[in-house]
N, C-alpha and C positions, 0 to 999 in steps of 0.2 A: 471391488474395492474393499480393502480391510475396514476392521472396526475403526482404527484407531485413525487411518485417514480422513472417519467423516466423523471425528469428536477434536476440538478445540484444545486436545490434553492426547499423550501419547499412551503406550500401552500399560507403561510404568505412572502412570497420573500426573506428569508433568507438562505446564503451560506448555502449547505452541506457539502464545500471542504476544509479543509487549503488553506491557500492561501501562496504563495512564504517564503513569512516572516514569517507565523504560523508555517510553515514547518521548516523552518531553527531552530528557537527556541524549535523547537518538538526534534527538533536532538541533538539541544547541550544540552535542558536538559536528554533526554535519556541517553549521553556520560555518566553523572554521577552516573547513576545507577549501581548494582553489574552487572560483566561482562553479565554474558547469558539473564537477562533482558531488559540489552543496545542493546544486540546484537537480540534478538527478536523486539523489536522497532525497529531498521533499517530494521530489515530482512519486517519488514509491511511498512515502510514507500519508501525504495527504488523497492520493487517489485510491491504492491496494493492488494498484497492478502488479503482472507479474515482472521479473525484471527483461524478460524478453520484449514483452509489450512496451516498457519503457524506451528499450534502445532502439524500438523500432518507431517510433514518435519523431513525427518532423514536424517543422512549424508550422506548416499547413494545418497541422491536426489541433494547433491551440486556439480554437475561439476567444480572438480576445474581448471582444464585444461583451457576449454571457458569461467570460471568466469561466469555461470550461478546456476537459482535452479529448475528443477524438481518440479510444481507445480501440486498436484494431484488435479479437481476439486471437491469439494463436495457438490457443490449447483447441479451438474449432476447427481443423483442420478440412472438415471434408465441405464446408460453407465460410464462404466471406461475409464475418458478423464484427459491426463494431457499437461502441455503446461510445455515451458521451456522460464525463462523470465531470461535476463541478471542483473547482480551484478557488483555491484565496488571489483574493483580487491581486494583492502583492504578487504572489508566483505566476499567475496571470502576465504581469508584465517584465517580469525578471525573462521570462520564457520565451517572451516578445525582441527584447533586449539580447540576444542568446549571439547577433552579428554572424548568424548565418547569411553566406550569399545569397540563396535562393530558396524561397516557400517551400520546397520538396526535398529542402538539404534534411537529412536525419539532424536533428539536436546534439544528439551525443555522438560521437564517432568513434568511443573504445570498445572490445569487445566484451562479452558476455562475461567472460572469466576478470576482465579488469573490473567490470560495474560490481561483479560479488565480492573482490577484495576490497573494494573502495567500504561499501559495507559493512564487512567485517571490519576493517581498519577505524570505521565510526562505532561500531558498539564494541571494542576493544577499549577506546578512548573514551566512550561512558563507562565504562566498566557492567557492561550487562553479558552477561555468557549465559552458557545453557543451550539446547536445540532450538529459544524460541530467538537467537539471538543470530537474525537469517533476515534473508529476502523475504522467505515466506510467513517470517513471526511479524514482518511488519504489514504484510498481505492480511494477517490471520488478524492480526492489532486492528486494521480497517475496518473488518468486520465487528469487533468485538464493542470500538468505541461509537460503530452505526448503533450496535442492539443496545449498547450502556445508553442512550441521548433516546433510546424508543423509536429511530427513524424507523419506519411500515418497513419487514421484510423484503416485500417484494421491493421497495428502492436499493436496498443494499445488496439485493439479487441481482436487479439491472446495473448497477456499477462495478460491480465484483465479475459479471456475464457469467453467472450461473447460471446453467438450465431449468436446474431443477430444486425448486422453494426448500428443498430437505437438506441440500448441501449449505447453504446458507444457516437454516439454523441452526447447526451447530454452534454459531455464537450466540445464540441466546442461553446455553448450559453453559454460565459460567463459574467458576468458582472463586477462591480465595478472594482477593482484593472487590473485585467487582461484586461476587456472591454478596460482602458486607456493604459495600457501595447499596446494593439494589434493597437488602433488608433495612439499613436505616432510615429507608427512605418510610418504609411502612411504623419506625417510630416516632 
């Protein structure tokens, strides 16, 4: 794996993550999208999955009880691993609500290529560009606002299905916005 894949900035030193604010705007313009659009946008943006993992989410996988979702991983390929990563109670039930026929029906039903334009088509409409302006800047985002709130590595290792606690922390080296976030905290 190169440098630049397991640092939170690419090889030119530019974010790969949303940052606090990109994120916020990431969600209000998702809100406007038709329902199960909006609602796959959150379901990436408050979990960190990937977008494969997403489309592969059937209602079976949303605990609604514990307000979680049943993440199968697919980047594990030679073992069947799944992790279960918490939800807001709202999405929780929006998720619930989805009027699939049946427990094992997938949630989403477009493909791979429609979930990333849908995406791009939401951070067009906030106005956020750049490389971190992707499936995986809101994956990378996940990360980054686990290590900003101090949640223990190793949980944002198990919701992320990291193997390995090294890949992870690369959201703990953050810079610009967050870097000032985390100093003023020591004034």
């Amino acid at each position: 794996m190169s440098k630049s894949a397991r640092s939170a900035y690419d090889r030119a030193g530019r974010r790969k993550y949303l940052t606090k604010n990109e994120g916020q705007k990431f969600l209000h313009s998702a809100l406007l999208l038709p329902r199960l659009e909006a609602l796959f946008c959150l379901t990436l943006y408050y979990t960190g999955c990937r977008i494969s993992e997403a489309l592969s989410l059937r209602c079976e996988d949303v605990d609604y009880e514990s307000k979680a979702v049943l993440i199968r991983s697919l980047k594990k390929r030679t073992k069947s691993e799944s992790r279960r990563v918490p939800i807001p109670e709202f999405l929780a039930k929006q998720l619930r609500e989805t009027g699939q026929s049946s427990e094992a029906d997938a949630i989403w039903k477009f493909s791979r290529t429609k979930g990333w334009r849908i995406v791009k088509r939401v951070m067009a409409a906030a106005r956020i560009s750049g490389i971190h302006a992707t499936t995986k800047g809101l994956r990378h985002g996940f990360g980054v606002r686990g290590a900003m709130v101090q949640i223990p590595v190793s949980l944002i290792q198990g919701w992320m299905g990291h193997s390995d606690a090294s890949t992870t922390a690369i959201y703990l080296a953050v810079k610009d916005e967050e870097e000032r976030e985390l100093i003023e905290k020591t004034w």
